[in-house]
C-alpha positions in Angstrom: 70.2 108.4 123.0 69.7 112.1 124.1 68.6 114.2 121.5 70.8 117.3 120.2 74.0 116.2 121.4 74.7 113.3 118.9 75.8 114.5 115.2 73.7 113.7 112.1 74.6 111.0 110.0 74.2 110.9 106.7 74.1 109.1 103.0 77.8 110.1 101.8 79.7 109.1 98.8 83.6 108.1 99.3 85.8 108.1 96.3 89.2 106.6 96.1 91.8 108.2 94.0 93.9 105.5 93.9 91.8 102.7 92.6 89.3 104.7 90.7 86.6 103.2 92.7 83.6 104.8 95.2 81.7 103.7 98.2 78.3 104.9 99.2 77.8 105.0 103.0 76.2 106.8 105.6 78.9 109.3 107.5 78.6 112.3 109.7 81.3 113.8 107.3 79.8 116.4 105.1 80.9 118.1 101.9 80.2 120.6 99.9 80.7 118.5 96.6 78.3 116.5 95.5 78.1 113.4 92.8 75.0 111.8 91.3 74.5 108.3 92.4 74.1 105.2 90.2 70.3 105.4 92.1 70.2 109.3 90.2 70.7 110.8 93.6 72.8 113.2 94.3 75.0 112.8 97.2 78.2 114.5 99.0 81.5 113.2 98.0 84.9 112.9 99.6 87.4 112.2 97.9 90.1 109.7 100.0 94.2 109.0 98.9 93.5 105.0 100.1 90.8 102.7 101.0 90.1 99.1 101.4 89.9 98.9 97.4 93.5 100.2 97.0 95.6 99.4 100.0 98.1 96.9 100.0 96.8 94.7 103.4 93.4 94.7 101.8 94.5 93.8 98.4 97.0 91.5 99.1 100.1 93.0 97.3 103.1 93.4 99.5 106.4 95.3 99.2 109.4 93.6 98.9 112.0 94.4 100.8 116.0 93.8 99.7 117.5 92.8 103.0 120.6 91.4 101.8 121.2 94.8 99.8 119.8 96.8 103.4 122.9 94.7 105.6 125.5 95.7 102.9 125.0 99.5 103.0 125.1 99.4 106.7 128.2 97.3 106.4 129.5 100.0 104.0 128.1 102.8 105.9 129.8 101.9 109.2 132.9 100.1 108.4 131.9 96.6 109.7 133.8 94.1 107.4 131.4 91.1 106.5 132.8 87.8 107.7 134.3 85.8 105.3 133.7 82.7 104.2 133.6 79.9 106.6 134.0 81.8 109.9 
């Protein structure tokens, strides 16, 4: 690596909202915040809206999503008659 032209990286504490919870890893993000460690160092923090501790492909909970509701307000929306029974 050349020197000077790479940024420094650093020991930085991120902190999701969401999930209450906090990661300590190196970052060239900087801030001018800082949070004592569970080591009693002090660190930068960053505080982030989502992370792998609270976001819904990580954690496994999904959305559910009311089709059949969905097709009937476009139905209603646009005038389209659903098909009756048996067609």
């Amino acid at each position: 690596m050349k020197p000077r032209i790479h940024p420094v990286s650093r020991p930085v504490v991120f902190r999701d909202r969401a999930a209450g919870t906090a990661f300590l890893t190196r970052s060239t993000a900087d801030s001018e915040r800082r949070v004592t460690w569970e080591d009693g160092r002090s660190y930068p923090v960053i505080d982030v809206e989502t992370s792998s501790a609270s976001h819904p492909f990580y954690t496994g909970t999904k959305q559910v999503l009311d089709t059949a509701g969905r097709i009937e307000r476009f139905h209603l929306r646009y005038g389209a008659e659903a098909p009756a029974a048996g067609e």
